[in-house]
N, CA, C and O atoms as CSV, one atom per row, in Angstrom:
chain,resi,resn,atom,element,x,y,z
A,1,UNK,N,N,96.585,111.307,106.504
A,1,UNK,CA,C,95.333,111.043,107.159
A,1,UNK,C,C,95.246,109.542,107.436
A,1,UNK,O,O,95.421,108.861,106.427
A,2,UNK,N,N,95.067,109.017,108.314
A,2,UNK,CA,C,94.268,107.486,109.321
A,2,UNK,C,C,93.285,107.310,108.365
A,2,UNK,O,O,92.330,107.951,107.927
A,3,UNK,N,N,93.997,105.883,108.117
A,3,UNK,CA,C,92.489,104.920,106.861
A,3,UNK,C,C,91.143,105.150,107.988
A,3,UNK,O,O,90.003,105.071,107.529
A,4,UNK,N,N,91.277,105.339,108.972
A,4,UNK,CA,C,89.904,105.105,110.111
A,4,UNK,C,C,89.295,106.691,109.436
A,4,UNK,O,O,88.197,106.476,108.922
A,5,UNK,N,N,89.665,108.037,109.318
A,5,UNK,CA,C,89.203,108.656,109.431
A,5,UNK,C,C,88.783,109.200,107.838
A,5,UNK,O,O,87.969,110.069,107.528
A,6,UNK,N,N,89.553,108.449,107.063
A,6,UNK,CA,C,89.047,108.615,105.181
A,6,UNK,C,C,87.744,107.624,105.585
A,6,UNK,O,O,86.681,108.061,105.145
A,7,UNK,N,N,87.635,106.284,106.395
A,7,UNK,CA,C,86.386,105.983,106.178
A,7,UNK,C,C,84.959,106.917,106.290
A,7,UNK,O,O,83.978,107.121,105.576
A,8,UNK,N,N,85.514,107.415,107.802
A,8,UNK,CA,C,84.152,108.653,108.325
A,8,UNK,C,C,84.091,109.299,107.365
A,8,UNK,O,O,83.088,109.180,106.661
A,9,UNK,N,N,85.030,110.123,107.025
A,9,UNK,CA,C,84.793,110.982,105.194
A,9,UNK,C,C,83.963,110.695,104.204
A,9,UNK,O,O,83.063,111.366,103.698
A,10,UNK,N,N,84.412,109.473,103.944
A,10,UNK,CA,C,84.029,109.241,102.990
A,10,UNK,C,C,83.449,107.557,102.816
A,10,UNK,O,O,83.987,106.675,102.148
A,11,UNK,N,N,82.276,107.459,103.587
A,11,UNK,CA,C,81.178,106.050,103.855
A,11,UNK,C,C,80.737,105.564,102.896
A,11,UNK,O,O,79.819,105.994,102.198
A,12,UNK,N,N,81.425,104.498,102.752
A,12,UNK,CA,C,81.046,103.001,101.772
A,12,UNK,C,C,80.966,103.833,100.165
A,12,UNK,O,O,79.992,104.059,99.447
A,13,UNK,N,N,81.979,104.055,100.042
A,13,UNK,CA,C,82.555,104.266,98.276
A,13,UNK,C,C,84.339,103.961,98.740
A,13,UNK,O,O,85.114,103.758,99.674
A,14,UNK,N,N,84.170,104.164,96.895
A,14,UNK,CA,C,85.891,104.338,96.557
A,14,UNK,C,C,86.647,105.190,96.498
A,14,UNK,O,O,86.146,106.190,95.984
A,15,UNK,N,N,87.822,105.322,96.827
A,15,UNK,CA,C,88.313,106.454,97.162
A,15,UNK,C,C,89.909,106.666,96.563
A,15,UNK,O,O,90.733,105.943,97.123
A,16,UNK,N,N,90.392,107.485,95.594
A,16,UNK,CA,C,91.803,107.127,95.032
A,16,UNK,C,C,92.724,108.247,96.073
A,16,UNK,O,O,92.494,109.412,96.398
A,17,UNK,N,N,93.942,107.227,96.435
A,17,UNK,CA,C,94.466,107.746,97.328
A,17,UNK,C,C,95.731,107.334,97.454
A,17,UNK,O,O,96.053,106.172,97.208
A,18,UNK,N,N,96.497,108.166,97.814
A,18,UNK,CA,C,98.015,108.262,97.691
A,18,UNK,C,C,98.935,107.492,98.843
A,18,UNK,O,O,98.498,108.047,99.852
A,19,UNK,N,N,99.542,106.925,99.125
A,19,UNK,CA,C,100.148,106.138,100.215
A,19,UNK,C,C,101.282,106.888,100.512
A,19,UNK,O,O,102.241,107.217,99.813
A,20,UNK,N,N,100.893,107.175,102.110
A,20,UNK,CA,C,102.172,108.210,102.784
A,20,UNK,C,C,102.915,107.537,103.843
A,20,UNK,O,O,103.931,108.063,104.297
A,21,UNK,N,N,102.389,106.156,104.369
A,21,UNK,CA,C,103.052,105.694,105.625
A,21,UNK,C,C,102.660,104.423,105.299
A,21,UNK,O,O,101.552,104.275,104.783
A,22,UNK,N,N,103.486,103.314,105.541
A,22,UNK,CA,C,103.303,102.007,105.525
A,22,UNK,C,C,103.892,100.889,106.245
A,22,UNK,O,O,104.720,101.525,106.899
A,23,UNK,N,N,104.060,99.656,106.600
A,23,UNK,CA,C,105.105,98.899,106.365
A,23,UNK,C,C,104.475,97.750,105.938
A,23,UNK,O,O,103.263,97.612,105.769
A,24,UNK,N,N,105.723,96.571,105.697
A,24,UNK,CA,C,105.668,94.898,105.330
A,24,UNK,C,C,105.762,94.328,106.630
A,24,UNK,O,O,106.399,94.671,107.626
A,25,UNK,N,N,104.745,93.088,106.331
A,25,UNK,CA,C,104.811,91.872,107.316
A,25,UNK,C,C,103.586,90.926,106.594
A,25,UNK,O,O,102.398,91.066,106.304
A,26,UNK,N,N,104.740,89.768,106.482
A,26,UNK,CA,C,104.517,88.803,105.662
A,26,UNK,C,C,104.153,88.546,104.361
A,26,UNK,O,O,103.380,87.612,104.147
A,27,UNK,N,N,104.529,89.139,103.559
A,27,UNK,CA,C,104.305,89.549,102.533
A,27,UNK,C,C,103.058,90.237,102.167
A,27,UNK,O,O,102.531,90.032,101.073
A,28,UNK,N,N,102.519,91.118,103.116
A,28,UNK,CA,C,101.444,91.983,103.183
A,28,UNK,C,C,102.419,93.310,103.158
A,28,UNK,O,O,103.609,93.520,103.395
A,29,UNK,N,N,101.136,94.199,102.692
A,29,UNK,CA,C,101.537,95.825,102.804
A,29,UNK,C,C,100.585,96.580,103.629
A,29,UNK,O,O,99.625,97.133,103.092
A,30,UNK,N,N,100.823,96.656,105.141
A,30,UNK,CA,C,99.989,97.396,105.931
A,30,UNK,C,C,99.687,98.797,105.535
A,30,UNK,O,O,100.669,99.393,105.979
A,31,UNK,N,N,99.008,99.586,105.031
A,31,UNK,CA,C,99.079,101.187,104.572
A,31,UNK,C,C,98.248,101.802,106.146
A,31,UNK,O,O,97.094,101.604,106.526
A,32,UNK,N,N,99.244,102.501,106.725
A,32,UNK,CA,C,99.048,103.221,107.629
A,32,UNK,C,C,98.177,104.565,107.729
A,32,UNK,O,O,97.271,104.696,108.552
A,33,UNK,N,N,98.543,105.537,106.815
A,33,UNK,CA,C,98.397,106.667,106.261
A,33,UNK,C,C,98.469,107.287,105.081
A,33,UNK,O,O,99.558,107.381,104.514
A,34,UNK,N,N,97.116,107.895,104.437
A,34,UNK,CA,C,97.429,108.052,102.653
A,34,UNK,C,C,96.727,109.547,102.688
A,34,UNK,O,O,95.869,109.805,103.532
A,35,UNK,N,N,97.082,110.340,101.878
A,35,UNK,CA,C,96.242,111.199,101.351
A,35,UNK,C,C,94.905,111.099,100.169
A,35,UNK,O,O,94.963,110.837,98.968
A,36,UNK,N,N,94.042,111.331,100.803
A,36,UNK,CA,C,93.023,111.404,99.445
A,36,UNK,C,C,93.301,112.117,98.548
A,36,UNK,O,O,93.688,113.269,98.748
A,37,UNK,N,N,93.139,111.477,97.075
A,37,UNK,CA,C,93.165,112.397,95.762
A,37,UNK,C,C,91.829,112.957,95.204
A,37,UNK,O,O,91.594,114.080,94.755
A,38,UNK,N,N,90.827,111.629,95.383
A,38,UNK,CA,C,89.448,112.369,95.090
A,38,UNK,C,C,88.398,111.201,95.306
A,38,UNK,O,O,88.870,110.101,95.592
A,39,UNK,N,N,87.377,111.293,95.227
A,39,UNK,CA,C,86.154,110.191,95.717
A,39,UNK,C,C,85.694,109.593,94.332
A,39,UNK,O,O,85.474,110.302,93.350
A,40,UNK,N,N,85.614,108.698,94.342
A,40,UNK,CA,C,85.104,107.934,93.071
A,40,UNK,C,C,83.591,107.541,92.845
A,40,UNK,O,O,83.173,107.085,93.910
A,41,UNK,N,N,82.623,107.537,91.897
A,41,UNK,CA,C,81.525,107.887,92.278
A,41,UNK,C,C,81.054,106.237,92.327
A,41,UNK,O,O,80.245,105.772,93.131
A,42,UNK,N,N,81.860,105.383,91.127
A,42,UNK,CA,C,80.835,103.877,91.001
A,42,UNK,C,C,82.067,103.218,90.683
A,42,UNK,O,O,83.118,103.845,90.548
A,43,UNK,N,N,81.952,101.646,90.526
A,43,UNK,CA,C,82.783,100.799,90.400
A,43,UNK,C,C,83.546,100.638,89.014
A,43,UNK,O,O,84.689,100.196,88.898
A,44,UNK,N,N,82.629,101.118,87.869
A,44,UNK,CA,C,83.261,101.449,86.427
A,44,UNK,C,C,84.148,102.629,86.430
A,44,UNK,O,O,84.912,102.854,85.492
A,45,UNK,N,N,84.069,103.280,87.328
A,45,UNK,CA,C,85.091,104.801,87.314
A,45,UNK,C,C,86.004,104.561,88.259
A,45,UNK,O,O,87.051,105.202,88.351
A,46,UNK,N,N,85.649,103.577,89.058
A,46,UNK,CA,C,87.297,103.170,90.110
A,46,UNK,C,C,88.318,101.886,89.484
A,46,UNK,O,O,89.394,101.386,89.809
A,47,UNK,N,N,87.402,101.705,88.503
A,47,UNK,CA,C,88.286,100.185,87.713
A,47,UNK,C,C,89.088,101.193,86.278
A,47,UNK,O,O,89.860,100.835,85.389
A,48,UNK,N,N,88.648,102.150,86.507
A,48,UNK,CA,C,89.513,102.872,85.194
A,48,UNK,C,C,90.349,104.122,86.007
A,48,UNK,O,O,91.121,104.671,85.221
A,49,UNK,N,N,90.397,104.723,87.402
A,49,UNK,CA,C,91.061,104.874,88.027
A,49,UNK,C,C,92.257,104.425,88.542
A,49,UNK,O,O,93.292,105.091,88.555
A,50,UNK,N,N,92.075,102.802,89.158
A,50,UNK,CA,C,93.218,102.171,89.086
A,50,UNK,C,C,94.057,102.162,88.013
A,50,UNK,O,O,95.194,102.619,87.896
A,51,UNK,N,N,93.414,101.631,87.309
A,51,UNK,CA,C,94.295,101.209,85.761
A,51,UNK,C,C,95.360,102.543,85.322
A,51,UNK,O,O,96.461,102.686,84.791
A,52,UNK,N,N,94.638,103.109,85.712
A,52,UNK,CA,C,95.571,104.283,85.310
A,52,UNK,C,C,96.151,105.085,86.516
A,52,UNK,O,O,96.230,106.301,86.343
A,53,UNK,N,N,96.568,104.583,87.713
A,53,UNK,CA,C,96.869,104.937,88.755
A,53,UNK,C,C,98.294,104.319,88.521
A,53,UNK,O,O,98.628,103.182,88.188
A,54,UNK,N,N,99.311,105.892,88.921
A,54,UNK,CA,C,100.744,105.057,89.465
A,54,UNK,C,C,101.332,105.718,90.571
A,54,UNK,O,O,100.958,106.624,91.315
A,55,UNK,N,N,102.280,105.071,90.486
A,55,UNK,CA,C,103.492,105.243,92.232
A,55,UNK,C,C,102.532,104.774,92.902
A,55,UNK,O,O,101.783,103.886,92.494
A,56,UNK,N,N,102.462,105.327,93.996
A,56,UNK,CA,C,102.248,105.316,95.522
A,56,UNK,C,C,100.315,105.242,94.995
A,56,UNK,O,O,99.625,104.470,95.661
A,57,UNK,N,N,99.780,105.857,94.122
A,57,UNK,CA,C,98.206,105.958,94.531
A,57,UNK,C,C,97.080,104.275,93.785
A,57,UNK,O,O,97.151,103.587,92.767
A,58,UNK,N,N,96.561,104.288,94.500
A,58,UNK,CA,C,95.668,103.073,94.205
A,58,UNK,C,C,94.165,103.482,94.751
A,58,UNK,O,O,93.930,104.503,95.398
A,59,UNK,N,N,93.391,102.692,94.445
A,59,UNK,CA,C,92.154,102.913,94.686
A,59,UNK,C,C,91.285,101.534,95.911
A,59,UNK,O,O,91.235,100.306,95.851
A,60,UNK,N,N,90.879,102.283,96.640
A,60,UNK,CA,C,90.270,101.216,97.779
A,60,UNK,C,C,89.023,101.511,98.286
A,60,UNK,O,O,88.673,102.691,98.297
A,61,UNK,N,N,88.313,100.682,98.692
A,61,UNK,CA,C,87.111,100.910,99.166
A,61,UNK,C,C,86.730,101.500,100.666
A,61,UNK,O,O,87.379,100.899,101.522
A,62,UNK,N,N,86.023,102.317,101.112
A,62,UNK,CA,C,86.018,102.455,102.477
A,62,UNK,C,C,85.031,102.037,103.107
A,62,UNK,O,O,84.474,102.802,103.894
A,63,UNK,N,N,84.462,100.444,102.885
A,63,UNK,CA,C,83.719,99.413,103.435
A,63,UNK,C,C,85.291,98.686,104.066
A,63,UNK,O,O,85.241,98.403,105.263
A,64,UNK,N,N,86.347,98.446,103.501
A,64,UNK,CA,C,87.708,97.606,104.059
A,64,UNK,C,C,87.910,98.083,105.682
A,64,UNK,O,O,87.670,99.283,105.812
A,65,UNK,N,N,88.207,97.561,106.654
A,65,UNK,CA,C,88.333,98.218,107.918
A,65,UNK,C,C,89.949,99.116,108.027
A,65,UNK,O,O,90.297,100.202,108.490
A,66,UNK,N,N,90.499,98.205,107.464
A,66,UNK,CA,C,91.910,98.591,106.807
A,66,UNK,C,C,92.634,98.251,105.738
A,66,UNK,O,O,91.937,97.571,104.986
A,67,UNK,N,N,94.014,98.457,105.213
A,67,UNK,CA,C,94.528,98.441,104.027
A,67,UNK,C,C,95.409,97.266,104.063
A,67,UNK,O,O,96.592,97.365,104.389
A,68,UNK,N,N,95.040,96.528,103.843
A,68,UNK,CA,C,95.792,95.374,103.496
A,68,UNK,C,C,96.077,94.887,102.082
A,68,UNK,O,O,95.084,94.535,101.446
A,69,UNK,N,N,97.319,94.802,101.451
A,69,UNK,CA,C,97.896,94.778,99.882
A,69,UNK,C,C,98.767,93.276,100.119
A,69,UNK,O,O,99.725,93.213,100.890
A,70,UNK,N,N,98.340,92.275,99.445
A,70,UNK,CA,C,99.163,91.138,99.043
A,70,UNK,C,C,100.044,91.503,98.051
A,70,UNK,O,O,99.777,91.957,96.939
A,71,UNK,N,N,101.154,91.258,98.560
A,71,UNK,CA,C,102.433,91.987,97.793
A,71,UNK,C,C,103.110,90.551,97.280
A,71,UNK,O,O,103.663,89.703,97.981
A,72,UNK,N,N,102.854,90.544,95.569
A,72,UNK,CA,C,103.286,88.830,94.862
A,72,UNK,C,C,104.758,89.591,94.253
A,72,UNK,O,O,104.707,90.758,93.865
A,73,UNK,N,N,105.841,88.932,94.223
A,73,UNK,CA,C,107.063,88.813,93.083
A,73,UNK,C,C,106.359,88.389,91.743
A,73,UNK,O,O,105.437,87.618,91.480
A,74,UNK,N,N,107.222,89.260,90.964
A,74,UNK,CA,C,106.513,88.792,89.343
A,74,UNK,C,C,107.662,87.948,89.321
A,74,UNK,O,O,108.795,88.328,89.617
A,75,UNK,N,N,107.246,86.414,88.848
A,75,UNK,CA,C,107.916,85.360,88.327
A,75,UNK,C,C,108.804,85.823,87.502
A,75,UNK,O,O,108.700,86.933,86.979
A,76,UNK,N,N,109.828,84.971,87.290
A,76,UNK,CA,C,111.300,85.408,86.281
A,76,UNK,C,C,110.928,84.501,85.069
A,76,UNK,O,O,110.611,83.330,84.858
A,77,UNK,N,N,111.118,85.563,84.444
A,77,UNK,CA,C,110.684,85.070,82.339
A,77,UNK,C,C,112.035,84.219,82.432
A,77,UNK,O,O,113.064,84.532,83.033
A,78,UNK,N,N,111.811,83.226,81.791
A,78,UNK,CA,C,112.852,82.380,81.123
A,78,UNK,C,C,112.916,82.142,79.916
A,78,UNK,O,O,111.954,81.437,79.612
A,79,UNK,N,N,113.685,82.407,78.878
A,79,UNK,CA,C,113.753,82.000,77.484
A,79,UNK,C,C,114.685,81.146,77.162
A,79,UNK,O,O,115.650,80.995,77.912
A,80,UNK,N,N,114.577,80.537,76.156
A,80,UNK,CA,C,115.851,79.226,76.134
A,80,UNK,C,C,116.978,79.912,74.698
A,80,UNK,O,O,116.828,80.054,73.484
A,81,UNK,N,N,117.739,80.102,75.377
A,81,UNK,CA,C,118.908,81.516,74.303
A,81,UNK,C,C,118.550,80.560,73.198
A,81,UNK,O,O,118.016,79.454,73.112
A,82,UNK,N,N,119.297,81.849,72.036
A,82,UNK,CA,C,118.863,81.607,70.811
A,82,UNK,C,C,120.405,80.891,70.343
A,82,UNK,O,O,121.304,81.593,70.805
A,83,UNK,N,N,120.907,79.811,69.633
A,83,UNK,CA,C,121.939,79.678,69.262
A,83,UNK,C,C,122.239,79.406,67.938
A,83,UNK,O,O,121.783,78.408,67.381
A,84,UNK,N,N,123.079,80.324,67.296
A,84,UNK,CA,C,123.283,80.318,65.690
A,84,UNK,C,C,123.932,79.009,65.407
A,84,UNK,O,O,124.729,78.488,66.187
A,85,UNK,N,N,123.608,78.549,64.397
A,85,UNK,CA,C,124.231,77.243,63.781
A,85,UNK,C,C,125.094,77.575,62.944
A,85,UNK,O,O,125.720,76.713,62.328
């Protein structure tokens, strides 16, 4: 389903939803097309939705006009080796 037409669905709430079509540009994640999983009723039940959301589903608002995801690299851990004396 078209993020345009989960908005008409479903007007100014949150909505957890599965990502079916996408691409990158510029280190953005355009989401094209997602399936809805279910409507979220308030902001305390979509912040414990996410959290516990994996793969492909995340939770977004349908006030956003579209899906735009800043996509960061997790920094590389460095440890300083351990050396036996």
């Amino acid at each position: 389903m078209l993020w345009s037409e989960v908005r008409e669905l479903f007007p100014d709430q949150f909505v957890l939803v599965e990502e079916l079509k996408s691409h990158y540009e510029d280190n953005r994640l355009h989401v094209e097309e997602v399936a809805v999983i279910k409507s979220i009723p308030n902001s305390k039940a979509a912040w414990k939705e996410l959290f516990s959301a994996k793969n492909e589903r995340f939770v977004y608002h349908t006030s956003n006009e579209n899906i735009v995801v800043e996509v960061r690299d997790k920094p590389m851990i460095r440890r300083a080796p351990k050396h036996e004396a």
